[in-house]
Phi, psi and omega in degrees: 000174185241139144298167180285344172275348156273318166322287194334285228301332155300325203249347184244147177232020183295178167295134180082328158343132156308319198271329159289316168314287173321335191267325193288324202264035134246153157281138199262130141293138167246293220231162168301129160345293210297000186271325164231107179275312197225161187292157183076009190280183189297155166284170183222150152277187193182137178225129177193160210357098191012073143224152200261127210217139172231144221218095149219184169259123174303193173281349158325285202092063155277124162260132184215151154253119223224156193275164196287344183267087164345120203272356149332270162207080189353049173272151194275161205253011176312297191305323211315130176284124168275104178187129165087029182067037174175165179265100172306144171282136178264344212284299181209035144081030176243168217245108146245154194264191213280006171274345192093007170270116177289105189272332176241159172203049208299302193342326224240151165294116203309318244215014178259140151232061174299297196292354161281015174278314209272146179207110166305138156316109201214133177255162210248108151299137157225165193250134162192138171059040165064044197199133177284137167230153183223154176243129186243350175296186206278155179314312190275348191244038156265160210259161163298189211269115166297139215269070124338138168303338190270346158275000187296325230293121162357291152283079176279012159318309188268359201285178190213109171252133208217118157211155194219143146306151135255139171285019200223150115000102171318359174297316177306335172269348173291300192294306169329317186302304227264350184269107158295332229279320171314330214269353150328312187268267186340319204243024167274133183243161183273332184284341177224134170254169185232204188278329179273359177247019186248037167193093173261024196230079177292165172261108189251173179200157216213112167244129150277170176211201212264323185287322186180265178185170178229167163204154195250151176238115188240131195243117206291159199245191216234137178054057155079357181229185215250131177273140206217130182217122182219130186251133179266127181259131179262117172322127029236356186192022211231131168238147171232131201243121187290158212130293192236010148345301192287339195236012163073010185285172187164164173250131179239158182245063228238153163246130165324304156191216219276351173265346212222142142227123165294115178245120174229145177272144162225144173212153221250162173331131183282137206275155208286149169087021172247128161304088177324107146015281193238131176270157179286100178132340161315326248222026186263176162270191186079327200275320191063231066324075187322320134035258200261178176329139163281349170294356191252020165268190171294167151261157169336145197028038168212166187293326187302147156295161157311303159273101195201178206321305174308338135193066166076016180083019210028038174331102164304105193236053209189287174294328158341287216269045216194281185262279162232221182291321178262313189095017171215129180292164166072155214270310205307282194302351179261340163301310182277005161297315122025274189266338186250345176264024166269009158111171202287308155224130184293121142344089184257010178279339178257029202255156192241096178287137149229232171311297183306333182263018186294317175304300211286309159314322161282329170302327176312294175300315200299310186276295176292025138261341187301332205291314192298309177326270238309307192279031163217013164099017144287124219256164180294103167312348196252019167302300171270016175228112174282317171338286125040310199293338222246110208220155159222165206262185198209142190189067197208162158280121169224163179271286167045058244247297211301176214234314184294344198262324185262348170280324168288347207276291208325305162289016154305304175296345191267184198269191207281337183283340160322290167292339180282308173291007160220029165307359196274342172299010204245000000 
């Protein structure tokens, strides 16, 4: 469990927060292509670690971000015209470019240079791994674009990117990824069993390393030796949850704020003659999957599921006794039934950790000690080493019993820089 000043020191991401300081100092996925296609399309709003954000592409195609107010008489600048390379203010015309520099100012006497006094709060977008990203942290410490795998990939036309609301603290969804233990129960289907429901008390076990840490979850295998599923978690938030490994997929978790979470799948091309998880045009809100049940897309025009808190998830309780474990289709909507009905942030002073929550107990620590560094001016090595990002999850039968022995052989398989960045697990 958490004291309750630690739940704080964890659980808040606003600006001047330890964990929003910390948080500030990577680059974020924010938004989908398609939320800004072409340059000069509408701003949009936008909320991340609690600050209210309006979002476009210039005439350029530079993507920026500006704080919602006009540092004028704070009309948002969300109405504001994107035209001529900057966001104009519609209230009284005054104009910025994507740096936050006020470039127009007509209100003002042709011969004032009030408006070089002036400046909107504005953060620097960038387009990578098939995704908008933004850095709100300080200027002289920003690190280059992090090398994910899934950002490597050539085409990136074809990566297949997924984001959804959660209504919770982005911890629950960090902790969810990180419970090997669950997936036995929640996500058990009755027409089949798989590897993970025929043990349901794994054994884990936990290293950091230089990008975050990994942990193996070990299960007994068929002729005495061991199913070994080890999940990586990467700074500042990206689980690559084994399993999906061969395709570079994973979850990042960013919070909106202290209530809200952005969550996007990303998964790297599905290998030829394989069908893709989600096609490129899917992937608006409103659209869901046509696939699949339609109850498991969005609602209209929004980021949210269909299936969500307000009405219980569209609990079956006839497929409950039947079908599978919950009585709720899909992996998605029975994980935020979960994370979200422990409440917006949990009371963790009252929770009973046990063996199996081993992961989730070291992230936990793992993070509010980087938070404490950070505020006494330790700065994060996988900052200035982008390599550090390129890391896969593990998802095999080995004979094996030790966690160092199936984890180095495993950095057998990466290419060589690969393995010289992550001796450190070993």
């Amino acid at each position: 469990m958490l004291t309750e000043e630690e739940t704080e020191l964890l659980c808040r991401i606003g600006p001047g927060t330890p964990m929003g300081n910390l948080y500030r100092r990577f680059w974020l996925p924010a938004l989908m292509l398609a939320e800004l296609p072409t340059p000069d399309s509408d701003p949009i709003r936008f909320r991340i670690l609690g600050e209210d954000l309006v979002a476009i592409r210039d005439s350029n195609g530079k993507v920026a971000f500006f704080q919602n107010n006009c540092p004028h008489r704070g009309a948002s600048l969300f109405f504001g015209r994107n035209e001529e390379a900057g966001l104009r203010c519609v209230y009284h015309g005054w104009k910025f470019d994507v740096k936050g520099n006020c470039v127009d100012m007509p209100n003002e006497p042709a011969e004032s240079n009030f408006k070089d006094k002036v400046k909107v709060t504005a953060y620097p977008g960038a387009e990578w791994g098939g995704l908008i990203w933004i850095y709100m942290g300080p200027k002289d410490k920003q690190p280059g674009l992090p090398r994910y795998p899934w950002c490597l990939h050539p085409n990136q036309a074809e990566c297949e990117n997924r984001k959804w609301l959660q209504d919770s603290n982005y911890t629950q969804g960090i902790e969810g990824d990180l419970d090997s233990a669950h997936v036995g129960f929640l996500h058990r289907t009755f027409a089949r069993q798989n590897r993970l429901t025929g043990a349901l008390s794994p054994v884990l076990t936990v290293h950091e390393t230089d990008f975050g840490f990994a942990y193996g979850a070990r299960r007994p295998g068929p002729d005495g030796q061991h199913y070994w599923r080890v999940t990586t978690f990467t700074l500042p938030f990206f689980l690559a949850i084994a399993g999906g490994e061969k395709r570079g997929s994973g979850h990042w978790m960013v919070p909106m704020d202290d209530e809200h979470t952005w969550w996007f799948q990303v998964t790297a091309p599905a290998p030829a003659g394989e069908e893709p998880y989600l096609k490129p045009g899917q992937l608006t809100p409103g659209s869901g999957d046509p696939a699949l049940d339609p109850t498991l897309g969005y609602l209209p025009n929004s980021w949210r599921l269909f299936r969500n808190q307000d009405n219980d998830y569209m609990i079956d309780r006839d497929m409950q006794r039947t079908v599978n474990y919950t009585g709720i289709p899909g992996n998605r909507p029975q994980d935020a039934a979960m994370t979200e009905s422990m409440g917006a942030i949990p009371d963790r002073t009252k929770e009973h950790l046990g063996t199996t929550d081993a992961a989730i107990i070291f992230w936990r620590r793992y993070m509010m000690r980087l938070a404490r560094d950070l505020e006494r001016g330790i700065e994060l090595p996988i900052l200035s080493r982008p390599e550090l990002f390129e890391n896969f999850p593990l998802d095999e039968v080995r004979p094996e019993e030790e966690f160092g022995l199936v984890w180095d052989a495993h950095h057998a398989a990466y290419p060589e820089k690969l393995q010289v960045m992550l001796g450190a697990a070993r």
